[in-house]
N, C-alpha and C positions, 0 to 999 in steps of 0.2 A: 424747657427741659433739655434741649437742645443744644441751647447755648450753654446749659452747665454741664453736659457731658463734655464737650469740646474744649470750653474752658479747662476742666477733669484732666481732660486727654494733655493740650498742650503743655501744663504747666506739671506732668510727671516728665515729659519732653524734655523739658527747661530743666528739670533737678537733674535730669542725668549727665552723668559724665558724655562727654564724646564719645559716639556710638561707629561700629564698625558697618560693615555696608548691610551685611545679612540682620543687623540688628535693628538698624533704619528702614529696613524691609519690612519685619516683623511688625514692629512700631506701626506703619506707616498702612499695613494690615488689620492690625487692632482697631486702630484711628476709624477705617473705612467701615469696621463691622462694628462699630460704637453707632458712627452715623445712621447707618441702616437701622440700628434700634431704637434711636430718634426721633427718624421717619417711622417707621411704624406705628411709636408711642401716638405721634403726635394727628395720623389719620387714625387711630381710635378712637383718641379724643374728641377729635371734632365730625365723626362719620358712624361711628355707631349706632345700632339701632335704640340702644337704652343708657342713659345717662351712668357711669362708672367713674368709679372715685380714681385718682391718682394713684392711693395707697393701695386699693385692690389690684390696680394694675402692677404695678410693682412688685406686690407680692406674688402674684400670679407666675412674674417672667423670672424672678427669681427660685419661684419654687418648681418651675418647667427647666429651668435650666439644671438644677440639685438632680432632680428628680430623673432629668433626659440621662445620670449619668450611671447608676445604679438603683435596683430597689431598697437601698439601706440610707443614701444621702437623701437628705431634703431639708427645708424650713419652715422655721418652727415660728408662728407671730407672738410676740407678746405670751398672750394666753395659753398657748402650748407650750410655750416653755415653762411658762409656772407650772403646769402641767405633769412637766415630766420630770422635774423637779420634786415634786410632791411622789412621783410616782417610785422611784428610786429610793424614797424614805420607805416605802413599804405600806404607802396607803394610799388611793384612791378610786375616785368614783365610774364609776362604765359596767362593762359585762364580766369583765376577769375575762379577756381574751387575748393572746398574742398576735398578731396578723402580719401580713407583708403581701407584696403584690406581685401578681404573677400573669403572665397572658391578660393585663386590662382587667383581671379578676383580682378580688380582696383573699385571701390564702389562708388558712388557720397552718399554724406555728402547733400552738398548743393549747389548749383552754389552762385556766388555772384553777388550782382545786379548792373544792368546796368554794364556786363563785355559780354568778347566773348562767356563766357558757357550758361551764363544768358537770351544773348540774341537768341540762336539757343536752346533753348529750353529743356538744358537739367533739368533734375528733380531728388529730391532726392530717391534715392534707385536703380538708373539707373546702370546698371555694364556695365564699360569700356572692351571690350572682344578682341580690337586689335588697336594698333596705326600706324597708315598709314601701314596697313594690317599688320602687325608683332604680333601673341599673346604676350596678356597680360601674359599667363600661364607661369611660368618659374621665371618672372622676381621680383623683390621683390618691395615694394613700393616706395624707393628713386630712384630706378631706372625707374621706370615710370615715378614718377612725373620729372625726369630730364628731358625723353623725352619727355613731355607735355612741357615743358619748352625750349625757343629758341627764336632767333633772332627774335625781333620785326619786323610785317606785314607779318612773314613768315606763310604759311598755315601748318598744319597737321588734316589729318582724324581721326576720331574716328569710330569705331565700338560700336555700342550701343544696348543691350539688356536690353528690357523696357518687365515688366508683362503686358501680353494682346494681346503682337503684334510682328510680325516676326524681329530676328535685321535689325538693319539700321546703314545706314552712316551719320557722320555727319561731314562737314569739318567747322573748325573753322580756323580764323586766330586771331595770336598772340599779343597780344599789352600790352605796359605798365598797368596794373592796379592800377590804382589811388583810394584809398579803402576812401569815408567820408561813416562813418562806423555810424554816427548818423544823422538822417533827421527828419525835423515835418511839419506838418503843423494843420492846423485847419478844424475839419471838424462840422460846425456851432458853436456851445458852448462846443464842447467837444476835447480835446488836441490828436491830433498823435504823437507816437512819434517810429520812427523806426530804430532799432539797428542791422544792420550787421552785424559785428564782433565785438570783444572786443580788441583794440589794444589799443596802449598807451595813446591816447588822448580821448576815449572814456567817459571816465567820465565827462570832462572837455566839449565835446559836448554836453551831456545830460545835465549839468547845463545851457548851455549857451541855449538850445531849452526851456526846461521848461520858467526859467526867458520869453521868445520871446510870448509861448505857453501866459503865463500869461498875458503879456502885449498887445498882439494884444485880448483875449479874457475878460478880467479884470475880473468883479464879475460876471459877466456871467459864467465862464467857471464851467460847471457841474462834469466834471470828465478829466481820461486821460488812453488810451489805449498804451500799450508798446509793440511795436509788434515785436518779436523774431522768428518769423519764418524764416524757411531756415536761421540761423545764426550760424555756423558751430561753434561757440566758439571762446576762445582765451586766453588771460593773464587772469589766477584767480584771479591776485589782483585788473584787472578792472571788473571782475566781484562782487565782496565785497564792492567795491566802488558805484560802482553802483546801488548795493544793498543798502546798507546806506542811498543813498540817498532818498529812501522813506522809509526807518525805524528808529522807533526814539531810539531802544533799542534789547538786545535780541540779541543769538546769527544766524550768517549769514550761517556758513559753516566751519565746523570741519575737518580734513583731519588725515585720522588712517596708519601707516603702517609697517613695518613688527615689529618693538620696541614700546612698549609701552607710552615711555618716548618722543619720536619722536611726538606725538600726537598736532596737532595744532587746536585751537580756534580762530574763527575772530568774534567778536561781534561789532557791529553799535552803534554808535555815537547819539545824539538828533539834531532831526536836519530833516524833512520831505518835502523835495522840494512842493510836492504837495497839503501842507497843508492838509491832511488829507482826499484830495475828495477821489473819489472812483477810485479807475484803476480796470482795463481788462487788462490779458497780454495773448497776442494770441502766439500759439505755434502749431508745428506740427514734422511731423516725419524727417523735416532736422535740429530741434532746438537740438544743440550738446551742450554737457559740460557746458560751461560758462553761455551760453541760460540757460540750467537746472538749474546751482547753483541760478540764479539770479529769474526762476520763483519758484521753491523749497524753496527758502526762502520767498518770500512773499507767497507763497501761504499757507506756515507751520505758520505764523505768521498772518494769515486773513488779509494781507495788502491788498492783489488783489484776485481776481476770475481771474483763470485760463480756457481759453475758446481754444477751438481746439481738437487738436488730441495728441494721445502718442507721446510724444519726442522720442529723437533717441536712448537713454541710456548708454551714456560714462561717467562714474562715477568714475576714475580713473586719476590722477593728475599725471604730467610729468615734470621731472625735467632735463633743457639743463643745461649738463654738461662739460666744455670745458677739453680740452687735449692739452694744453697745445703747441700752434701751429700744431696741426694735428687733426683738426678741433672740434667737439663733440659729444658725447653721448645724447641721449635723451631718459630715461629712466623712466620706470614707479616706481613711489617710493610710493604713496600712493595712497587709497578710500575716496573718499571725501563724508560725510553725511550730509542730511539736518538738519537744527535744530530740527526735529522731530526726529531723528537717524535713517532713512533713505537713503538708498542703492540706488540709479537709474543703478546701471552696468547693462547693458542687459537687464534692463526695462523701464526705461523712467519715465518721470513726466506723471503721469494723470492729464489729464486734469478736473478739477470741470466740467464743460460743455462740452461735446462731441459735438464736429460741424465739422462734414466731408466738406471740399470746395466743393459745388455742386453749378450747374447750374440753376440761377433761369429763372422761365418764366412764363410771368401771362397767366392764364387761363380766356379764353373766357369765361363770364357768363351769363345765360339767361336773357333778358331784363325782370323783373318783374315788377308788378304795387306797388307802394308807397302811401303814402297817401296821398301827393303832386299831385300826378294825379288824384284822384277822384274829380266827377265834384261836382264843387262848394263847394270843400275843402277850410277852412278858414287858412289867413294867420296867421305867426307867428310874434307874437306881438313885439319880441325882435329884428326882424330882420326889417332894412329899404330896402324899394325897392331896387331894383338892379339900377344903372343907365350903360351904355355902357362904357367903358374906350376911354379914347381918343387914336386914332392911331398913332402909330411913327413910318413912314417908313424909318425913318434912324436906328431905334431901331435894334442889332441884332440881326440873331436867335436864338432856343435856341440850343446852342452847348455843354451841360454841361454833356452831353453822348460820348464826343467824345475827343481825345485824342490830341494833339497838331500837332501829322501830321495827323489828319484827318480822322481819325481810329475810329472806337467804342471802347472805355475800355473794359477789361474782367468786370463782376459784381464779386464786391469779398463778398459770403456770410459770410462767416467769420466774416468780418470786420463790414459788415452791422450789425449781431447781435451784436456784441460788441459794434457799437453804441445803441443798441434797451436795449442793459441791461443797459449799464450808465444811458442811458435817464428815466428805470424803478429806477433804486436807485436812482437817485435825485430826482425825482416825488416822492418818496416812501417819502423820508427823510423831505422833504418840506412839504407835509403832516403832518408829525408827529410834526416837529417843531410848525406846525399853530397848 
């Protein structure tokens, strides 16, 4: 192994031109920290306590080095790359969970919805601290997420450390995850529309919801809320796209890195699905990367009001790079800015609106007197008598607090105000128009 690294080393040596003094320095640098890697291969080899293959070593030094450089670079063997591969199409197998690594702990991103993370409850900012009681400490991120990954219906525990509360267990079982990564519906005249991840077909669902949005709500329809929360990211070119699609111009999202010349622009097309109403794009601290570029640019361009909490702040673009039958690299190659020249690394989109998800609940009020109660108060001339409604005892009740198995909804504040501000900008605007 030795011999072919040096071999390696000398004859990139040989192909180069004549080299200046600082650059045969360099060289001559490289050369020495190649040897040492050598040596070390080659007393593992033959001095370890347990016989190890080649190839694990290899991939080992290669994935400590990815890995020694950020928590986004690393490699991927063979099998994860098919992996993530599949994963990108919008389908496969594990817990539905985003992760990333943090303090030697495994990190939740965001669960994804309606999966096995999603539905035991786990939350963003949650850390993985042991799988089926094994710590997390040690082991590096691919290596995690392989063991979160396994035989469909099979169970595995998690250990979960939540701020607030002592850890806990959680067992999850495994299943296929089938990702429709865009949903909508209508909530009276104002359009939903909810984006999980950004995989390849993503753009191509938001077209097809809008157009749906439009047609079941016609000229009614006041506005349209985009809600990106807990959406761990994905492909930046469906996040561009998806951008486009409510801008008519203007750039989306610039990408800088370590060359000058390297430097890319993506600017939007004419062309505004939503006709110009007003959007709300709700966000919070599991809305990662793709989430960010995509409310970063409407909100640097006054397309939407940004409502919720700090995003999560991954601001840094990754480029899978194959090897050529021996699986890939995934490597951090650029900072991606907003049209404003804006950084999110490690701080996140602000939100326009700060709106923590809290708990509402009405408040009991003292019965006062009105002027409807005083005696012999005159009626109101605009209003005719009340007459009784007729009864329908076949009529249902009303169930529109309740969830299809029978459940009460969580209230989602969030969501409510983002309906309460569209409903104020179209009121605003109708106004102005009269």
């Amino acid at each position: 192994m030795r011999r072919h690294l040096m071999a390696a080393c000398a004859a990139v040596t040989l192909a180069c031109s004549p080299l200046t003094a600082d650059a045969q320095s360099n060289t001559s640098e490289t050369y020495r920290q190649l040897n040492l890697f050598g040596d070390v291969f080659e007393r593992v080899r033959a001095d370890y306590v347990k016989d190890v293959t080649d190839e694990q070593l290899i991939e080992s030094a290669i994935n400590g080095m990815l890995t020694s450089l950020d928590p986004h670079s690393s490699y991927m063997n063979p099998k994860n790359f098919r992996d993530m591969q599949v994963n990108t199409k919008g389908e496969f197998g594990g817990l539905g969970i985003e992760v990333t690594m943090e303090n030697g702990l495994v990190k939740v991103v965001s669960p994804i919805d309606e999966t096995p993370a999603f539905r035991a409850g786990l939350q963003p900012g949650d850390f993985i601290t042991h799988l089926d009681n094994e710590p997390v400490q040690g082991m590096t991120l691919t290596q995690a997420v392989e063991r979160m990954r396994g035989k469909v219906d099979s169970d595995i525990k998690l250990t979960i450390r939540r701020e607030g509360r002592e850890p806990f267990d959680v067992t999850l079982t495994r299943s296929v995850i089938k990702i429709q990564s865009v949903r909508w519906r209508t909530e009276g005249d104002i359009g939903y529309l909810r984006i999980t991840s950004f995989s390849e077909q993503s753009d191509a669902g938001v077209d097809r919801a809008i157009k749906q949005i439009r047609e079941k709500a016609g000229s009614n329809l006041k506005g349209i809320i985009i809600d990106l929360r807990n959406n761990p990211g994905g492909l930046l070119d469906q996040a561009v796209k998806i951008s486009d699609q409510f801008l008519d111009r203007g750039e989306i999202v610039s990408t800088r890195s370590r060359r000058a010349d390297d430097a890319q622009r993506y600017n939007a097309e004419p062309g505004d699905l939503a006709a110009k109403l007003p959007l709300v794009v709700l966000i919070n601290g599991g809305s990662a990367s793709a989430s960010e570029i995509v409310a970063g640019a409407l909100q640097d361009h006054n397309r939407a009001i940004v409502l919720g909490t700090q995003s999560f702040g991954k601001g840094s673009v990754q480029t899978i790079i194959p090897l050529g039958g021996h699986g890939a690299m995934r490597l951090t190659t650029a900072h991606y800015y907003t049209p404003s020249g804006r950084s999110i690394q490690a701080k996140g989109i602000s939100p326009d609106i700060e709106v923590e998800q809290a708990e509402l609940k009405a408040m009991a009020q003292r019965q006062g007197r009105r002027e409807s109660d005083l005696r012999g108060a005159l009626e109101n001339p605009n209003i005719a008598p009340a007459t009784p409604a007729p009864v329908d005892s076949d009529a249902p009740q009303d169930e529109d607090a309740k969830t299809a198995e029978g459940e009460k909804a969580p209230f989602d504040f969030q969501l409510a105000r983002a309906l309460d501000l569209i409903r104020g900008i179209a009121l605003y605007n109708q106004r102005l128009a009269n």
